[in-house]
Structure formats: C-alpha cells, structure tokens
Phi, psi and omega in degrees: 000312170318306151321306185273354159309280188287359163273315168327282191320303171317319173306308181266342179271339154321304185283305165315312176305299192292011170252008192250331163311280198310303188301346187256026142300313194273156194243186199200150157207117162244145217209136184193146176266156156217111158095250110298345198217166201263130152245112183262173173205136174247154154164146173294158185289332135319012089167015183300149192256126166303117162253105177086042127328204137214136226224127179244150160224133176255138135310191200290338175289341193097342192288119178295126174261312159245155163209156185192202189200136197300172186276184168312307191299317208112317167323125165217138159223156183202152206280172199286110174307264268201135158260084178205174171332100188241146174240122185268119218224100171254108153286124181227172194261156171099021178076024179255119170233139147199196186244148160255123166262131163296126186245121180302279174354354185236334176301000000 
C-alpha cells in the first residue's frame, strides 16, 4: 500500500509541474481591422505587452505576406495584404508562441 502511495504522489507532483511549464508558455494575440490596415496587441497573461515579438501573417496557403516585430506596447500594424482568411503568427521569446486567426468576413 505504501508503495502505491509514493507513485501517487510522484505522479501527481509530475503532472503539477508539467501543467505549471505548459501554462508559462502562453502568450496572447490579438488582431482587428479599420479600415486598411491590421492592428494586433500581444501580451502575456500577467497582462505584460510582448516587446520585439516577431510577428508572421500567412495568407490562406501557408504563404508569409508580412513580418515585423511588436513596438515597447505589444503593437504591431501593418496595412491589409488580402482580404481573405489571414493567420497571424506571435514567436515571443522563450518558446511562447500563438495564432490569431483573421477572418476575411470581419474584414
């Protein structure tokens, strides 16, 4: 019984770690047109602004149409290549990355 006790415990301080790793991962993007042109905001989930992000937009092919990198805020804009589905692509450092999908319909 004892046994199966510390393999619990071992089991369960296993899973807590690796959910406190995965959650120190994520990065937040967000993205809306006015007009011509796309404006995103990055930031980590303490609300801190992604500074020097590198920021990719694909069209619907996987093909890169812009790339740049957020301002000191987490801001980046750049005017609309295509009005159709774009997926915005945030590399923040330290392995935090994620996608915004655009939807050419909001455009």
């Amino acid at each position: 019984m004892r046994n199966h006790l510390s393999i619990f415990l071992w089991a369960l301080a296993f899973f807590l770690g690796t959910v406190h790793v995965a959650l120190a991962h994520k990065v937040n993007i967000f993205a809306y047109v006015e007009g011509n042109t796309v404006f995103t905001e990055s930031y980590f989930p303490d609300g801190k602004p992604v500074e020097g992000g590198v920021v990719e937009v694909q069209d619907q092919k996987g093909v890169t149409l812009v790339e740049g990198k957020t301002d000191e805020k987490g801001l980046f804009h750049f005017p609309l290549p295509k009005k159709e589905d774009l997926t915005i692509i945030l590399n923040a450092s330290m392995g935090h990355k994620n996608t915004f999908l655009l939807k050419g319909s909001e455009m």
